[in-house]
C-alpha positions in Angstrom: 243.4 -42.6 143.1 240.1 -42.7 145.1 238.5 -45.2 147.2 237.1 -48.2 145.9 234.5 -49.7 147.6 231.9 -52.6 147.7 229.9 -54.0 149.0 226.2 -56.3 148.6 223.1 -54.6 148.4 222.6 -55.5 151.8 225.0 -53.7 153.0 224.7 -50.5 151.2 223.2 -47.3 152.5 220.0 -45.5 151.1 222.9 -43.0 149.4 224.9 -45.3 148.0 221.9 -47.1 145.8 220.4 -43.7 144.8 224.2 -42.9 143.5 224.5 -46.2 141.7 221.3 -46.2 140.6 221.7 -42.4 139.3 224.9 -42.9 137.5 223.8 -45.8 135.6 220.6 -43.8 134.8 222.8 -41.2 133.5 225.0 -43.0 131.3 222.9 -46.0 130.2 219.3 -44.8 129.9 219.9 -40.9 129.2 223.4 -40.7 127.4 223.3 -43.9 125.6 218.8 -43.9 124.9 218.7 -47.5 126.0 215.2 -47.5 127.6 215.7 -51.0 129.6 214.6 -51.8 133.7 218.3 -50.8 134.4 217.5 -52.3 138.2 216.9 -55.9 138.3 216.9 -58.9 140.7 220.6 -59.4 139.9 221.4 -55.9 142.1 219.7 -57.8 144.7 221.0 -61.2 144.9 223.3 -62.6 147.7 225.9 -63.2 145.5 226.4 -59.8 143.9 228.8 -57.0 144.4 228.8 -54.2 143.7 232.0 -51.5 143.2 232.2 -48.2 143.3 234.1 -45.4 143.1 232.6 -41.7 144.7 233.4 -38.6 146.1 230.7 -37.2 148.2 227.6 -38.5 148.0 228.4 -38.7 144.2 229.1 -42.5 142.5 231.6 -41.2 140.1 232.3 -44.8 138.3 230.6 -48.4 139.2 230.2 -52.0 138.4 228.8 -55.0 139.9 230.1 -58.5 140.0 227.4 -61.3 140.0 226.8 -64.9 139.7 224.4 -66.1 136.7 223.7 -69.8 136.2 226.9 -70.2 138.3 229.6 -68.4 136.7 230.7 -65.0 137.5 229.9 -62.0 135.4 230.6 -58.0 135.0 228.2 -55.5 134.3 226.8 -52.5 134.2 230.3 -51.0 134.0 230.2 -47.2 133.8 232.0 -44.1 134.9 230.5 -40.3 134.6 231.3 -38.2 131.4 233.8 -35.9 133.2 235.7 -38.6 134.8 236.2 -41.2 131.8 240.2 -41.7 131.1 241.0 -41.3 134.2 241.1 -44.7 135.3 238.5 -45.0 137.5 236.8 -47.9 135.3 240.4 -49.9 135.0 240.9 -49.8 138.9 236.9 -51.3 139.4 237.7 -54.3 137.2 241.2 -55.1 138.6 239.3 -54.6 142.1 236.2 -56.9 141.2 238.9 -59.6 139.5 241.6 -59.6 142.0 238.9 -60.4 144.2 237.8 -63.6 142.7 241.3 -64.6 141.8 243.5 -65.6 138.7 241.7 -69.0 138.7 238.0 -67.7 138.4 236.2 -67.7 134.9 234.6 -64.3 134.4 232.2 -63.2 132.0 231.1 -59.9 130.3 228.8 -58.6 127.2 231.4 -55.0 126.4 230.1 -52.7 124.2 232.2 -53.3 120.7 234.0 -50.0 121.0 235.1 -50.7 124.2 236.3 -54.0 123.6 240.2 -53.0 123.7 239.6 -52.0 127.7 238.6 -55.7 129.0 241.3 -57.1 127.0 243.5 -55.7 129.5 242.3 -57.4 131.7 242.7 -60.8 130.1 238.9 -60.8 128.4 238.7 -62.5 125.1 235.9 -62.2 122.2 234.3 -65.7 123.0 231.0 -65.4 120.5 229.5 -63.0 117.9 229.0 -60.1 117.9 225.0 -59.2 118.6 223.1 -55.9 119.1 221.6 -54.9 123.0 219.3 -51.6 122.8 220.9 -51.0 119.4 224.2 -50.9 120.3 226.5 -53.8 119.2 228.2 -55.7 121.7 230.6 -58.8 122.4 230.3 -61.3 124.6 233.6 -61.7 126.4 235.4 -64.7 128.5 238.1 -64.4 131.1 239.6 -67.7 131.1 240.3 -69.1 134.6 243.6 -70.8 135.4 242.2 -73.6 136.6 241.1 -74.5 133.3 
């Protein structure tokens, strides 16, 4: 397995954001057709962290871990094309949730087809199911132990 790293914007290298920002252009805007302002003030905040996985300059698989109304979320999860399968994905989220803990509460909105992959990792279908850019999705809940 590769390297996982993170780290706040902060913190990251002119590289580093173009690769982010690249591979999430790639798979969101162009693969997917979701014309949406990809970058917003949540890549920016304090609290966020972002994880990534890369070889090279290259981000081959990222996510970033923020805090919205005070309660942690996932997004932006995505991996390139040739690397999906592999478990690049899998190893972010255990990363990003092993880093908060058993007891946090986390929150995601996963892309109905993809579902399956967060329940792994203890999610839970905690709402309807809506449409985002035209693709259906569901919100999700990781349950905290403390609760």
């Amino acid at each position: 397995m590769r390297d996982i790293r993170h780290g706040r914007f902060g913190d990251l290298d002119g590289a580093t954001v173009f690769g982010l920002a690249r591979l999430r252009q790639e798979v969101f805007v162009v693969e997917q057709g979701c014309a949406y302002p990809d970058l917003d003030d949540h890549d920016t905040a304090p609290e966020t962290v972002h994880f990534w996985i890369g070889e090279g300059v290259s981000v081959l698989a990222c996510l970033r871990r923020l805090c919205e109304a005070g309660r942690w979320r996932i997004g932006r999860v995505c991996c390139t094309a040739a690397e999906r399968g592999r478990g690049l994905s899998g190893a972010l989220m255990a990363a990003a949730l092993d880093e908060l803990g058993p007891e946090a509460e986390v929150l995601l909105d996963a892309q109905t087809h993809v579902a399956g992959f967060y329940r792994r990792y203890g999610f839970v279908a905690n709402g309807p199911e809506f449409l985002e850019d035209g693709i259906p999705h569901v919100p999700m809940l990781r349950p905290g132990t403390d609760r």
